[in-house]
C-alpha positions as a Markdown table, in Angstrom:
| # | Residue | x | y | z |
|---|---|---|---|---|
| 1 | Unk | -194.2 | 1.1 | -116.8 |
| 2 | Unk | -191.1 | 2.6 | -118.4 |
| 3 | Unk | -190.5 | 5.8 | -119.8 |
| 4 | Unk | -191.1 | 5.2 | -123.3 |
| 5 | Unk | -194.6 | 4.4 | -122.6 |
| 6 | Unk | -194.8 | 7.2 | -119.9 |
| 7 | Unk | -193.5 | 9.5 | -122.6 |
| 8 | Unk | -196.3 | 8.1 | -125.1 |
| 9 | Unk | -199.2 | 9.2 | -123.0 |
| 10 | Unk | -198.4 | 12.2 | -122.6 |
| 11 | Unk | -197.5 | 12.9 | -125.6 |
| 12 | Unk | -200.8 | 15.3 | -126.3 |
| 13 | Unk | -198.6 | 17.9 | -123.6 |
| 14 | Unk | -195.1 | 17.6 | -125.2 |
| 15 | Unk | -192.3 | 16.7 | -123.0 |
| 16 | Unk | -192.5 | 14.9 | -119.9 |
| 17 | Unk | -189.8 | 14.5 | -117.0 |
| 18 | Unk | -190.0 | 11.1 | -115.4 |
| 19 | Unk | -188.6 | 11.3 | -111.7 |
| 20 | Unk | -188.3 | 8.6 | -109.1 |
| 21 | Unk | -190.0 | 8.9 | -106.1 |
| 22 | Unk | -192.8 | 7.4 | -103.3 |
| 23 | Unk | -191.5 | 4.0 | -104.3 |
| 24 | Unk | -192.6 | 4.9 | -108.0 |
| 25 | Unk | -192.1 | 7.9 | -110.5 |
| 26 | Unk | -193.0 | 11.3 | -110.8 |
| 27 | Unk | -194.4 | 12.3 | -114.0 |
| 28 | Unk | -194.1 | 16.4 | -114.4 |
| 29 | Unk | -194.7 | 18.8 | -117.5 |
| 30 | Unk | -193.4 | 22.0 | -117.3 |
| 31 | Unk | -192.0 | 21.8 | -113.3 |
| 32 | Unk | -195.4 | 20.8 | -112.5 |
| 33 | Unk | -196.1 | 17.2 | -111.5 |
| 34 | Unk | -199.6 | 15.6 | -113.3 |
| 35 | Unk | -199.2 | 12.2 | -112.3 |
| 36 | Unk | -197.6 | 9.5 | -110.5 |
| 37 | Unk | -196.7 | 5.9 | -111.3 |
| 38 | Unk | -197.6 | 3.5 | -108.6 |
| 39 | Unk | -197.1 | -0.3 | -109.0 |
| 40 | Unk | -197.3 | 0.0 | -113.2 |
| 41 | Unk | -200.3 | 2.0 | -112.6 |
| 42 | Unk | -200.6 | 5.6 | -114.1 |
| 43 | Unk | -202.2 | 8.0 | -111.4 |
| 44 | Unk | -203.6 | 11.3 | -112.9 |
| 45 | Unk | -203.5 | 14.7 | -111.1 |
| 46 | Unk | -207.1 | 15.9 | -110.0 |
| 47 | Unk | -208.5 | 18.5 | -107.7 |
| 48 | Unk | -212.1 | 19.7 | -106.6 |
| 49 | Unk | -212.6 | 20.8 | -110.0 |
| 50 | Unk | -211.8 | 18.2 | -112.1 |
| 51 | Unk | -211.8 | 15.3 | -108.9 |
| 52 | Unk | -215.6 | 14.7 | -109.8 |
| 53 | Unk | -215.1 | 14.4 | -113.9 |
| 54 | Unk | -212.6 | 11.5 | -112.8 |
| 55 | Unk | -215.2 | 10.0 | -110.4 |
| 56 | Unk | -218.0 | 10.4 | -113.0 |
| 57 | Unk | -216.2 | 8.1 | -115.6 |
| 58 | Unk | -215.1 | 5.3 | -112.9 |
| 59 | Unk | -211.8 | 6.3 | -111.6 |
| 60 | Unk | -211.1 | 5.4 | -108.6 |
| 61 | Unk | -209.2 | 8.0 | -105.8 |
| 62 | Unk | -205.3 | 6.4 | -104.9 |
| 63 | Unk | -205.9 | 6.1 | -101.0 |
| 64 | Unk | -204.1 | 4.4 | -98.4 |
| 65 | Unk | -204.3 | 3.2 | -94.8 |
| 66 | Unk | -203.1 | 6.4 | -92.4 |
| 67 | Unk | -201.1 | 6.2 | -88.7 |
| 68 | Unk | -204.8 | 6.6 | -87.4 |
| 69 | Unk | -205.8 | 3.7 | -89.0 |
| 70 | Unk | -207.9 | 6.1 | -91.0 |
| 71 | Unk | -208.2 | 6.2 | -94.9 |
| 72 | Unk | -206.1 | 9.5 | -96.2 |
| 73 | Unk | -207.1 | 10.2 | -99.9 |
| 74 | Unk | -204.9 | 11.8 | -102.3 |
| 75 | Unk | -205.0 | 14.0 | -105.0 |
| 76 | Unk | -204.6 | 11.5 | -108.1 |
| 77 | Unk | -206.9 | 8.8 | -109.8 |
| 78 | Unk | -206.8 | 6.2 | -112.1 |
| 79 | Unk | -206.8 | 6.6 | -115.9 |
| 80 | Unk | -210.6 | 6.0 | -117.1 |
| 81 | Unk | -210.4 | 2.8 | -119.6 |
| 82 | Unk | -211.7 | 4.4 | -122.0 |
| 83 | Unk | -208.9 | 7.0 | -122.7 |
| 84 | Unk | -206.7 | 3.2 | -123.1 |
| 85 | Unk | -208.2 | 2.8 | -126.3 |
| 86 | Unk | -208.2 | 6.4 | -127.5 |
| 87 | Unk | -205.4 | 9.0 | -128.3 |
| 88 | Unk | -207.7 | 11.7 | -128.7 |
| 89 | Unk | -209.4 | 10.6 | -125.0 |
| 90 | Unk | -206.2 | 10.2 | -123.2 |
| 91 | Unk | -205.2 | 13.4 | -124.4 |
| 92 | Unk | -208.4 | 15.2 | -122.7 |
| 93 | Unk | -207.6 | 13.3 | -119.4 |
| 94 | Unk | -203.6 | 14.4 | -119.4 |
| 95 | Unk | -205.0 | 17.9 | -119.9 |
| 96 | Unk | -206.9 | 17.5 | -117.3 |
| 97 | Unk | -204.4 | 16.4 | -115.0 |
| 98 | Unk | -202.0 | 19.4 | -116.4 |
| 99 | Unk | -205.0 | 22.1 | -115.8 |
| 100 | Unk | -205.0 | 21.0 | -112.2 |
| 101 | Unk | -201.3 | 20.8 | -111.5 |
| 102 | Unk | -201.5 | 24.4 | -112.5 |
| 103 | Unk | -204.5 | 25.0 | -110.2 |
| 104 | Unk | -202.2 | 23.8 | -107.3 |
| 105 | Unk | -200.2 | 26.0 | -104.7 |
C-alpha cells in the first residue's frame, strides 16, 4: 500500500508518519503507532478494550508461528470491511486504534 493511500485512511486523525519496519511500515499519529502495514494489509492497533469491538465485527488478530512452535498473538487486527466502503466507518475504527495507542505503556 503506499503512502498516499495510507495517508487517506487516516485522514479522520490528521497527519500520519509512515515508517518502515517488521518487513512493512509503521503507521503513527502523534509519536504513537496505530497500525501496521503487513503484506498490503492495514493492521489496526487494539487492546483489551477495544480487542473485542474488532473481534465482534470479523477482524481477525495478526498472529504468527512462535520459537515454541506456539501461536503468539499481537496487538493489531484487520480493518472490518465494512469501514472499506465508508469514510465516516473507517474513521470510527482509526479512532479506535488511536484511543488504544494512547492506552499503551
Amino acid at each position: 500500500m503506499d503512502r498516499d493511500a495510507i495517508e487517506e485512511m487516516f485522514q479522520a486523525l490528521g497527519p500520519v508518519t509512515i515508517r518502515r519496519m517488521f518487513g512493512g511500515k509503521g503507521i503513527y499519529h502523534q509519536g504513537r503507532i496505530l497500525a501496521l502495514e503487513l503484506h498490503g494489509e492495514i493492521l489496526l492497533k487494539a487492546d483489551a478494550q477495544s480487542g473485542p469491538a474488532f473481534e465482534a465485527a470479523g477482524s481477525r488478530q495478526w498472529c504468527y508461528e512462535g520459537r515454541s512452535g506456539k501461536p503468539v498473538k499481537m496487538p493489531y487486527w484487520s480493518i472490518p470491511d465494512e469501514a472499506f466502503d465508508d469514510p465516516d466507518e473507517m474513521a470510527v475504527w482509526v479512532r479506535r486504534a488511536y484511543e488504544a495507542a494512547l492506552r499503551a505503556k
